[in-house]
C-alpha positions as CSV (number, residue, x, y, z in Angstrom):
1,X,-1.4,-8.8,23.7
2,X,-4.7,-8.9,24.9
3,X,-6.6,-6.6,27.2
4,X,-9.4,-6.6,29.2
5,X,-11.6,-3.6,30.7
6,X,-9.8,-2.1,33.7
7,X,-11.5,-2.7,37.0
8,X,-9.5,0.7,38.3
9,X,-8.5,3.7,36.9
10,X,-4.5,4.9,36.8
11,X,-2.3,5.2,38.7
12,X,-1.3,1.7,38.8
13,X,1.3,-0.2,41.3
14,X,4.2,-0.8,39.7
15,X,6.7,-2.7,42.9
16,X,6.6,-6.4,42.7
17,X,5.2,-7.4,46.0
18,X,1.6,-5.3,45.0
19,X,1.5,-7.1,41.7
20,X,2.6,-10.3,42.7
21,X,-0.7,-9.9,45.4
22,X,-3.2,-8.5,42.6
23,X,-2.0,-10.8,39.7
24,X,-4.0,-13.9,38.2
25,X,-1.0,-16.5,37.0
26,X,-1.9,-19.1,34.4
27,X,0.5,-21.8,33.5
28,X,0.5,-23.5,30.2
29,X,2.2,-25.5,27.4
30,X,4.4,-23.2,25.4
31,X,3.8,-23.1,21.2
32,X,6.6,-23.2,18.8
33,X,9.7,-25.2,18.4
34,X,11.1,-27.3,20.9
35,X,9.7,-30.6,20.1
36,X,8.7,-33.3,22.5
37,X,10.0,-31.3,25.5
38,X,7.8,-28.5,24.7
39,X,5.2,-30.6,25.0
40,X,5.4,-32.0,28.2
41,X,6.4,-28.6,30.2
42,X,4.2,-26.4,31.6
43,X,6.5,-23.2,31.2
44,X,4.8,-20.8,29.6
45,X,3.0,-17.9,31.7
46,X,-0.1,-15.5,31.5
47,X,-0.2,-13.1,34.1
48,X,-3.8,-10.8,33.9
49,X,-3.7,-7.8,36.0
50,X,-7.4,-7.3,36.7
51,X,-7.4,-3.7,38.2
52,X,-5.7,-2.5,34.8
53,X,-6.9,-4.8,32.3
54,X,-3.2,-5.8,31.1
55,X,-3.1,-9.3,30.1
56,X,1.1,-10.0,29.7
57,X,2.6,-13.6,28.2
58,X,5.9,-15.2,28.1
59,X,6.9,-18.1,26.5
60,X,10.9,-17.2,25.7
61,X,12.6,-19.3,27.9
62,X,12.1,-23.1,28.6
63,X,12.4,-22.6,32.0
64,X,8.7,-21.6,34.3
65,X,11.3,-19.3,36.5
66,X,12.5,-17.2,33.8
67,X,9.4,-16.2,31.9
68,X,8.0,-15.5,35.3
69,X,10.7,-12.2,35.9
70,X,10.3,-12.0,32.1
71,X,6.5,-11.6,32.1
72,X,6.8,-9.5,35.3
73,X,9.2,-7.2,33.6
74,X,7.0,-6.7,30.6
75,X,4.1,-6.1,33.1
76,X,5.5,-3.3,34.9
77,X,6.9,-2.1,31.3
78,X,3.2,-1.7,30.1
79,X,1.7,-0.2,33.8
80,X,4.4,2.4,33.4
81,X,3.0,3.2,30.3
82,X,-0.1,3.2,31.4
83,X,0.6,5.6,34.1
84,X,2.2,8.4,32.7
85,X,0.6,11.7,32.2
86,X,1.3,14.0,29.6
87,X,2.6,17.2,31.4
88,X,-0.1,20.4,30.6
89,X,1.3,22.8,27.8
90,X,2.2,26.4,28.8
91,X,0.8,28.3,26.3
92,X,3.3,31.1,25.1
93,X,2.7,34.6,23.1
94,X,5.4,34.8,20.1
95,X,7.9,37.3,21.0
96,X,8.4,40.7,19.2
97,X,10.7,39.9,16.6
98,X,8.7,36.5,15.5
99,X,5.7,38.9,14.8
100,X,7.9,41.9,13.1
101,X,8.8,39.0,11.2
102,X,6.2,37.2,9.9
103,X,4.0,40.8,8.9
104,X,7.2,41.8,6.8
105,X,7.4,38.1,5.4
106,X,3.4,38.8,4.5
107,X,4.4,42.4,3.0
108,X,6.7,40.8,0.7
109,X,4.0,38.0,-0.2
110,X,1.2,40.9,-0.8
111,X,3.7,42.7,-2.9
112,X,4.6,39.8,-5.3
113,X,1.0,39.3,-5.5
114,X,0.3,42.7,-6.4
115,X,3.1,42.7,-8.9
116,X,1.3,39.8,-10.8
117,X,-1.0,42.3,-13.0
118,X,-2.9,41.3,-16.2
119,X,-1.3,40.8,-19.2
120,X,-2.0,43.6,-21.4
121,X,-2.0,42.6,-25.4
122,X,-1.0,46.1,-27.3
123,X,-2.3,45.2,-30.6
């Protein structure tokens, strides 16, 4: 789906009234199979929702009703999205048995190491 620049930063409305208020609807002929009816319907929808930028289309049903909830639904799918915020990680010290345990795990490495002399030909 396309998208435009957003007009507003996030947090976006989500509730129905709001969008239905800041919405731009285009109609249009649907694509795809369907045959001369197709053709002759207007039931296919674009909704652009200027303050985000989220341009949302539906085309599913052959009915102008339907892919309107449908096209709604996917809006406020993709504002949802759009408004979530990543909650800030806690940063954590590791505890006293995660450190005991990684020096002896690097004690055992340094030892194998140190055990991997030269070979010495006695000739």
């Amino acid at each position: 789906m396309p998208r435009r620049e957003p007009l507003v930063p996030p947090p976006y409305a989500t509730d129905r009234e709001t969008l239905e208020r800041e919405v731009e609807v285009d109609v249009f002929r649907a694509s795809g199979p369907g045959g001369q009816h197709v053709n002759k319907t207007e039931s296919a929808l674009r909704l652009t929702h200027p303050p985000s930028g989220v341009v949302v289309i539906a085309q599913d049903s052959s009915s102008q009703h339907r892919n309107r909830e449908t096209a709604f639904g996917r809006l406020v799918e993709r504002l949802e999205r759009l408004n979530y915020v990543p909650k800030k990680r806690v940063a954590t010290k590791p505890t006293a048995g995660s450190r005991k345990r990684r020096i002896e795990g690097k004690k055992q490495r340094g030892e194998t190491k140190r055990q991997r002399g030269r070979v010495r030909h006695d000739d």
